[in-house]
C-alpha positions in Angstrom: 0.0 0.0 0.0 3.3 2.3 0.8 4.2 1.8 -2.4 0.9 2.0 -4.1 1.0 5.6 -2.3 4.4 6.9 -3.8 3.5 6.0 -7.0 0.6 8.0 -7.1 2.6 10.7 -5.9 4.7 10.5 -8.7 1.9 10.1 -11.2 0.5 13.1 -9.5 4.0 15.2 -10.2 4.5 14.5 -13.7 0.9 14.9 -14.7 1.0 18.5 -13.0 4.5 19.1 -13.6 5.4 20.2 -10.0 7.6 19.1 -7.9 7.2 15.7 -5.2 7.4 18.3 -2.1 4.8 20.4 -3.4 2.1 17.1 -4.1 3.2 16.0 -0.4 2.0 19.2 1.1 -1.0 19.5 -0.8 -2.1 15.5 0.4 -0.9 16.2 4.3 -3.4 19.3 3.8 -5.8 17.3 2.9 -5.4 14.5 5.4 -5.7 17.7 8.2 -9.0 18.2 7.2 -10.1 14.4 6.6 -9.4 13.4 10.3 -10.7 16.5 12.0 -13.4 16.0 11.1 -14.2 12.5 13.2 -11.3 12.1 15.8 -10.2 15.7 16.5 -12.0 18.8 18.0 -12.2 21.8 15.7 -9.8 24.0 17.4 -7.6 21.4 17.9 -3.6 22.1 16.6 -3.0 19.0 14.2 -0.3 18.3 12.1 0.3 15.5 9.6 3.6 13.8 8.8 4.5 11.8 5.2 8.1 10.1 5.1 8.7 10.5 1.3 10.8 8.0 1.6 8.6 5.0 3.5 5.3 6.8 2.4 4.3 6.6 6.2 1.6 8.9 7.8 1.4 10.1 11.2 -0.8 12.4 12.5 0.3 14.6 15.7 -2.2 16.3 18.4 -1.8 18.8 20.3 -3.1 18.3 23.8 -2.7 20.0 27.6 -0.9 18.5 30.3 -3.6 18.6 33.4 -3.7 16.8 36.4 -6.8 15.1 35.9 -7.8 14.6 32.0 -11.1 14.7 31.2 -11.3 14.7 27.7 -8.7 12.6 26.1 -8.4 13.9 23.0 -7.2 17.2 23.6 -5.8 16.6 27.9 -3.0 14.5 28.9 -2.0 13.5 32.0 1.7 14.7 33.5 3.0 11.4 33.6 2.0 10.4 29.9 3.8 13.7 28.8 6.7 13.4 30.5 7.3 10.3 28.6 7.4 12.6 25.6 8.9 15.2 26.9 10.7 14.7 30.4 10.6 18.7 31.3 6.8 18.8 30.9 4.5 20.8 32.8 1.0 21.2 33.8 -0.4 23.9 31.7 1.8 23.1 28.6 1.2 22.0 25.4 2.5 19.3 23.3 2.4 17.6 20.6 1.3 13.6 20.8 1.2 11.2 18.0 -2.8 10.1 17.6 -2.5 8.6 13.9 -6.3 7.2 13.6 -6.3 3.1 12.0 -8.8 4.7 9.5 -11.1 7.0 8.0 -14.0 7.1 7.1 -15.7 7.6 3.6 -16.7 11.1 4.3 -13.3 12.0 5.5 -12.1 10.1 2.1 -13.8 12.1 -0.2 -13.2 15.5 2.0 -9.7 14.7 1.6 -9.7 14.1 -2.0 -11.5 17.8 -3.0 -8.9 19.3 -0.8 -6.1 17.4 -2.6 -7.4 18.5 -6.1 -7.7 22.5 -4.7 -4.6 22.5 -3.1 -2.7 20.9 -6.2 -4.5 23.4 -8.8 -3.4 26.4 -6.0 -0.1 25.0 -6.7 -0.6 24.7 -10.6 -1.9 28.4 -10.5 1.3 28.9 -8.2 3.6 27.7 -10.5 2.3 29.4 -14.2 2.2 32.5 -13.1 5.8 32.1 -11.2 7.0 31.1 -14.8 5.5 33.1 -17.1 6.3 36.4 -14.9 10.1 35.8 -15.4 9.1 35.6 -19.7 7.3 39.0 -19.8 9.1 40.7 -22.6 10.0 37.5 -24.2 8.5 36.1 -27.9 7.2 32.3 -27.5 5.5 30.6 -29.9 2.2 29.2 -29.5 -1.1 27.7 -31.8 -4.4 29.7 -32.0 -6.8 27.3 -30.5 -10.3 29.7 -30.7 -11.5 33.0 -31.9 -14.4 34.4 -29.6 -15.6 38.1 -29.2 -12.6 39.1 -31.3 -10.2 37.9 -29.4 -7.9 35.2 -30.3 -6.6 32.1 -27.6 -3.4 31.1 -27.9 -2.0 28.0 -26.6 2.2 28.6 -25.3 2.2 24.9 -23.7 1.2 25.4 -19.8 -1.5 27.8 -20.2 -4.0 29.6 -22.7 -3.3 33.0 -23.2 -5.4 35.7 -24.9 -4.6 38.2 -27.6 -7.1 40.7 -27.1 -8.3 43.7 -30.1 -5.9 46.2 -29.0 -2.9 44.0 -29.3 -3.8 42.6 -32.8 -2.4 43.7 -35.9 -5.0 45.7 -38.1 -4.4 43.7 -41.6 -3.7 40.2 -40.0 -6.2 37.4 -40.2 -6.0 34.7 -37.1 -7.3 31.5 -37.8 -8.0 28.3 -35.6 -4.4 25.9 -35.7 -2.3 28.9 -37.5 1.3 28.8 -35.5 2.7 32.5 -34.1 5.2 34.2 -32.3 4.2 36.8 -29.8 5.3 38.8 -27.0 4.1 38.1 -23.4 3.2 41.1 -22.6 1.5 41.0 -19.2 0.3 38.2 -16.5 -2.4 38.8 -14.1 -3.9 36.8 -11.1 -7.4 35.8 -11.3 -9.1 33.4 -9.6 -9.8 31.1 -12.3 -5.7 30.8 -12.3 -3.2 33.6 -14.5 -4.0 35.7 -17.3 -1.7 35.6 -19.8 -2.2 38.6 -22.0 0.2 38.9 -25.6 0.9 40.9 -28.2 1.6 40.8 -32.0 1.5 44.9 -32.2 3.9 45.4 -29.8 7.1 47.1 -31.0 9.3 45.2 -28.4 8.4 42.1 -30.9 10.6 43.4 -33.4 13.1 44.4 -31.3 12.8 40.1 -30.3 12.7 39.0 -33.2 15.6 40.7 -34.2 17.5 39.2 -31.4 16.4 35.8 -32.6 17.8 36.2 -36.3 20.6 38.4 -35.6 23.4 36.7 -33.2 25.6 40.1 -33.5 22.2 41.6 -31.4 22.0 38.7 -29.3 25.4 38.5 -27.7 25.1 42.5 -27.8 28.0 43.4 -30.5 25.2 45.6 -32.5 22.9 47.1 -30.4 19.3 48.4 -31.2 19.1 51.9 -30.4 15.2 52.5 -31.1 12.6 51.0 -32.7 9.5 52.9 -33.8 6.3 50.8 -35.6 3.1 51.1 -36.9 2.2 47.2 -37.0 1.3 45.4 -40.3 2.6 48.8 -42.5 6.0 50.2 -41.6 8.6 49.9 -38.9 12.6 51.5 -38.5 15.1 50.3 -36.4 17.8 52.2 -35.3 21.1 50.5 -34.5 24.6 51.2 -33.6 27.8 48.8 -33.5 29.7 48.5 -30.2 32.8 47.0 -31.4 35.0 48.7 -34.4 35.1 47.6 -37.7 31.2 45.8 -37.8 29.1 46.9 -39.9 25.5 47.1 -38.0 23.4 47.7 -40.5 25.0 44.6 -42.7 24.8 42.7 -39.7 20.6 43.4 -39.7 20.1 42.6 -43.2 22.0 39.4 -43.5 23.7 38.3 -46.6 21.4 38.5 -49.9 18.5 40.1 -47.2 18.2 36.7 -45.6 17.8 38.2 -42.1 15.4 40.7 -42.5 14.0 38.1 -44.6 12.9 35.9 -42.4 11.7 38.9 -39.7 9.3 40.3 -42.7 8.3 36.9 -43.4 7.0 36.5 -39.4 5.4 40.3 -39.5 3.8 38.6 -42.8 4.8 41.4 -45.2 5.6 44.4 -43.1 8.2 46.9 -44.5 11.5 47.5 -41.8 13.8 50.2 -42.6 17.4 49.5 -40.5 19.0 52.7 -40.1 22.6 53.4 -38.1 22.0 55.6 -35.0 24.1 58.5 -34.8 25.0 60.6 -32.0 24.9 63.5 -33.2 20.9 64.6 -33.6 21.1 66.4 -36.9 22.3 63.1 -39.3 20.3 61.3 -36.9 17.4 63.1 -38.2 18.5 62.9 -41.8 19.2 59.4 -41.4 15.7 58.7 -40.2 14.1 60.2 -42.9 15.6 58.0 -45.6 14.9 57.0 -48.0 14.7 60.7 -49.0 17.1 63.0 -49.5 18.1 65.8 -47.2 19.3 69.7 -48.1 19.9 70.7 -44.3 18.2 70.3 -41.1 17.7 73.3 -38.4 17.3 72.1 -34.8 16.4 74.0 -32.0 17.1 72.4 -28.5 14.8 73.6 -26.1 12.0 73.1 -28.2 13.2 69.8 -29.5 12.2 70.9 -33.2 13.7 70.3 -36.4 13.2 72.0 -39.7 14.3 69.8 -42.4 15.0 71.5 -46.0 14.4 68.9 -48.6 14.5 69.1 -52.3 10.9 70.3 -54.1 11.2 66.7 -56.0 11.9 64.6 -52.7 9.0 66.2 -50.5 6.6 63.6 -51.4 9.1 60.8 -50.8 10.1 62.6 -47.6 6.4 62.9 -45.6 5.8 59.6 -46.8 2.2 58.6 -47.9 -0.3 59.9 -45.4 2.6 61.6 -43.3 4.1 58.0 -42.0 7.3 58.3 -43.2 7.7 61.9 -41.0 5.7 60.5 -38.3 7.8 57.0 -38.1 11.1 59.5 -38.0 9.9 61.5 -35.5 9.0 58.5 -32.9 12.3 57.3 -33.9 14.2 59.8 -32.4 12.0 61.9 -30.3 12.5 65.3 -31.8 9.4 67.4 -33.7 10.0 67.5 -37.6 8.9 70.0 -39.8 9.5 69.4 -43.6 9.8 72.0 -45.7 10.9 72.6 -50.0 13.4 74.4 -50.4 11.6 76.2 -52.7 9.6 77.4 -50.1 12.6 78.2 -47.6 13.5 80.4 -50.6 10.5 82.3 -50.7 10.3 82.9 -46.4 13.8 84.2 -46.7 13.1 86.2 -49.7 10.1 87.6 -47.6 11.9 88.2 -44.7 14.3 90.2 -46.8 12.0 92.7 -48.4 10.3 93.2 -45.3 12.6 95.7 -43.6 13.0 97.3 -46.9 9.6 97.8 -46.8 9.5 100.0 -43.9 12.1 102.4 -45.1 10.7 105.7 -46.2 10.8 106.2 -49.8 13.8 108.4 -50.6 11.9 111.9 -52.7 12.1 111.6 -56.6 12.4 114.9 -58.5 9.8 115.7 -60.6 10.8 117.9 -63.6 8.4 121.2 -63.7 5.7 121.2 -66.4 5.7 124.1 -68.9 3.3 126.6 -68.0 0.9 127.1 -70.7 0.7 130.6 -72.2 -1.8 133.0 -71.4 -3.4 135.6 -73.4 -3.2 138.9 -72.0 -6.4 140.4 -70.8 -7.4 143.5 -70.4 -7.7 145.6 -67.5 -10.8 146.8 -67.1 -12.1 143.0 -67.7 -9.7 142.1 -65.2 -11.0 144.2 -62.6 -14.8 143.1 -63.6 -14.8 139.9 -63.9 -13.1 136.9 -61.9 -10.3 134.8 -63.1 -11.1 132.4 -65.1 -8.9 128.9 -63.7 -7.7 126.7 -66.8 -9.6 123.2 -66.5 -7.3 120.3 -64.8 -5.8 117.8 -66.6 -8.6 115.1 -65.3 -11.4 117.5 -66.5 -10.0 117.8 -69.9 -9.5 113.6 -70.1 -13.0 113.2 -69.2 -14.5 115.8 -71.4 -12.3 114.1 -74.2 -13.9 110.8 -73.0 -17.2 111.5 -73.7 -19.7 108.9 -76.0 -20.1 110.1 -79.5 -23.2 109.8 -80.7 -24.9 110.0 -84.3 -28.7 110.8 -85.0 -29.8 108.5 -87.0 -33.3 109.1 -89.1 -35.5 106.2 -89.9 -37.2 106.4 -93.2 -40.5 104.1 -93.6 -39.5 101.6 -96.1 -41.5 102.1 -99.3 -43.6 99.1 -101.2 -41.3 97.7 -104.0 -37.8 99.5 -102.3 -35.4 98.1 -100.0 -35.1 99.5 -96.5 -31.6 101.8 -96.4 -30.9 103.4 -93.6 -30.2 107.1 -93.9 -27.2 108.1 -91.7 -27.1 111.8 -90.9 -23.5 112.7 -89.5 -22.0 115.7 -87.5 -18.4 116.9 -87.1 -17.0 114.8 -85.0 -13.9 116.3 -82.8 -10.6 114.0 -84.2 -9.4 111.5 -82.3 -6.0 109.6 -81.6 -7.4 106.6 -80.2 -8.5 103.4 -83.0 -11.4 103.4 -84.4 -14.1 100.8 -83.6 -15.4 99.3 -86.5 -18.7 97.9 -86.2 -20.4 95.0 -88.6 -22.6 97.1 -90.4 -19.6 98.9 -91.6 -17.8 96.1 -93.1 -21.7 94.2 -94.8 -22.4 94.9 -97.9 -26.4 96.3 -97.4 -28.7 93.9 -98.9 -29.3 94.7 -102.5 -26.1 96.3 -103.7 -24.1 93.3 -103.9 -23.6 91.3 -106.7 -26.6 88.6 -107.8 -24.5 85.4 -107.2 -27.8 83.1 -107.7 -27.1 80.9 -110.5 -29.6 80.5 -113.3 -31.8 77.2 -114.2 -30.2 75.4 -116.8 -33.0 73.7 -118.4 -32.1 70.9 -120.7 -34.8 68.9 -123.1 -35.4 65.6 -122.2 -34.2 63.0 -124.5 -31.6 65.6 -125.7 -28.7 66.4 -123.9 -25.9 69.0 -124.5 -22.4 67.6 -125.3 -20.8 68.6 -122.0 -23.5 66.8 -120.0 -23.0 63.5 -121.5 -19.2 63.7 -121.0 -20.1 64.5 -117.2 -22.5 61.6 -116.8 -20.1 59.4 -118.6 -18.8 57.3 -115.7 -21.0 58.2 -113.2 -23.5 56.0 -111.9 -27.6 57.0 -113.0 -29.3 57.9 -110.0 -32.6 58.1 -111.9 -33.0 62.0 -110.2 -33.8 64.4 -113.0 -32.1 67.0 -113.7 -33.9 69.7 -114.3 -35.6 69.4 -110.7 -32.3 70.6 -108.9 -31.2 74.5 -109.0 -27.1 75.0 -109.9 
């Protein structure tokens, strides 16, 4: 039976995957509460004993040394305890072996539920324990269910969850498909740990970087910073700690194999591997490649860079819908303004003409105008009547300005004569300016132009002029008479 008992133990270890010690506390639990129950009182101090090596079980009392016992179960007299314990006194507790020869069926099956709770405690115990010490880490694991948009993911010991949040937008999950994600949290619950992952993260990439590259595992190239939008774009900064190795080269692997396999994982997403510089400035420009950079302008207590970029690269340079600029500026934590340099061009130009601008205007000299000469008047009308001031310039433009206009007389159009209109004209003060010519100056009026109408040519039928029969030689009849048509 000893040995029935230690092999269950073991069964019990390697089923749960904990260790012996662990399954031996959880069934002395158990046998606590079993024999309480029918041979101890409830207050009673008991403890149970299993040699892992014999499988033996001993249970131990506590009882009071008295003089005169009355209940025997939890008093004991002074001579019975000094036999245990030669110093005993009355008043004191000790502990007495009281191992029952059985229990009973109730007591069996109380013992079993508290042999399975203790040993999923311990389960419980144990996951979260382990999986803690992985956050950050990429394991792989098989979808086992989709449900409410979330996907469960089986890493081996426990089920965990990739919620909404953590999915990638343009990924589809199916049931048995095999990924690699990042622990990213675990939780106690009371139905056990919570083990919440990511495929969105950007410490993935920085993982699985770690995984394909052994120069970034063993820390010769080091990632400086990684900024991603999942499933579209991602840049990694890195930097080589040891002289002569390339970092970048060391990233991409021979023919791309490297990054390869990383792209291949993200399933499709694009990875720019830039080198990290100290200084911020060819940082900057660095981050922004693949376009090509004029200058860049930072200003340090702002953290803001202007970046001058060709007018041909400024497309290439915001990226579509900003995510180049916005990927560079998560990538090395400074505010990025793009501008053309056509339009840097044009502020300083602005700038420039601007103080001119306010400047007074320096006088021009004006050469006097000629005074126009002036008739002398006489005296007496001098004295009579009022000077007479020469009209302005303006007054004499205006007056100049002025619509011509013609009478015109209508004459009633006579029965059997064609209606002409009779044009009466005045003097008309000359002018410098071109003419306008109207359209009933250039029109012939009806009736004085030559008669272009075209008289009938009658022919005869069944005689027909020379000239007609060479035209109709050659042409097909159309069986239209002639003489019905006007030339």
């Amino acid at each position: 039976m000893k040995s029935d008992f230690l092999l269950a133990i073991t069964q019990l270890s390697a089923e749960k995957n904990l260790p012996k010690e662990v399954i031996l506390g959880a069934v002395e639990a158990a046998l606590v509460s079993a024999y309480r129950k029918e041979h101890f009182t409830p207050n009673q101090d008991i403890a149970v004993k299993i040699n892992p090596g014999t499988g033996k079980v001993e249970v131990w009392a506590g009882k009071t040394v008295v003089e005169r016992p009355v209940d025997s179960r939890t008093e004991i007299s002074p001579d019975e305890a000094r036999r245990i314990k030669p110093d005993a006194q009355p008043g004191e507790v000790i502990m007495v072996e009281s191992t029952p020869h059985n229990a009973g069926r109730i007591a069996a099956q109380t013992a079993k539920q508290v042999i399975m709770q203790r040993l999923h405690e311990a389960e419980h115990t144990a996951i979260y324990d382990e999986y803690t010490s992985k956050e950050g880490d990429v394991l792989s694991g098989v979808i086992q269910r989709i449900e409410a948009a979330q996907a469960y993911v089986d890493l081996g010991r426990v089920e965990a969850v990739l919620p909404a949040s953590e999915q990638v937008r343009i990924e589809r999950y199916r049931v048995g498909q095999r990924l690699k994600v990042l622990v990213l949290q675990v939780q106690r619950t009371p139905k056990g740990p919570r083990v919440i992952i990511s495929r969105s993260h950007p410490n993935l990439l920085r993982r699985l970087f770690e995984l394909e590259v052994p120069e970034v595992f063993n820390g010769t190239v080091q990632i400086k910073a990684v900024s991603r939008e999942a499933g579209f774009r991602s840049k990694v900064a890195v930097a080589s700690r040891q002289e002569g190795v390339d970092p970048v080269g060391c990233c991409i692997g021979l023919r791309g194999i490297r990054i390869q396999n990383i792209v291949n994982e993200l399933h499709g997403e694009k990875i720019d591997v830039i080198q990290w510089h100290p200084d911020p400035a060819m940082f900057i420009a660095s981050a922004l490649s693949p376009a090509r950079i004029v200058s860049v302008e930072l200003d340090k207590e702002a953290e803001t860079a202007v970046v001058v970029v060709p007018d041909k690269q400024l497309s290439l340079a915001i990226g579509r819908e900003g995510q180049n600029a916005r990927l560079a500026a998560k990538l090395t934590g400074w505010r990025i303004d793009i501008k053309s340099s056509s339009a840097i061009e044009a502020e300083r130009m602005a700038r420039a003409a601007a103080p001119a601008a306010e400047v007074p205007a320096e006088p021009v000299a004006v050469e006097p105008v000629p005074a126009a000469r002036e008739e002398p008047v006489p005296a007496a009308v001098a004295a009579v009547a009022p000077p007479v001031e020469a009209p302005s310039a303006t007054e004499i433009t205006l007056e100049a300005e002025e619509p011509q206009v013609a009478e015109v007389e209508i004459v009633e159009e006579e029965e059997g004569e064609e209606f002409i209109p009779e044009v009466i004209e005045e003097p008309v003060i000359a002018d410098d300016r071109p003419q306008i010519r109207f359209a009933e100056d250039i029109m012939v009026p009806r009736g004085k132009g030559p008669d272009r109408r075209k008289k009938k040519k009658k022919v005869v039928a069944g005689k027909e002029s020379e000239e007609g029969a060479k035209a109709r030689k050659g042409r097909r009849d159309t069986g239209v008479r002639v003489d019905d048509y006007e030339f």
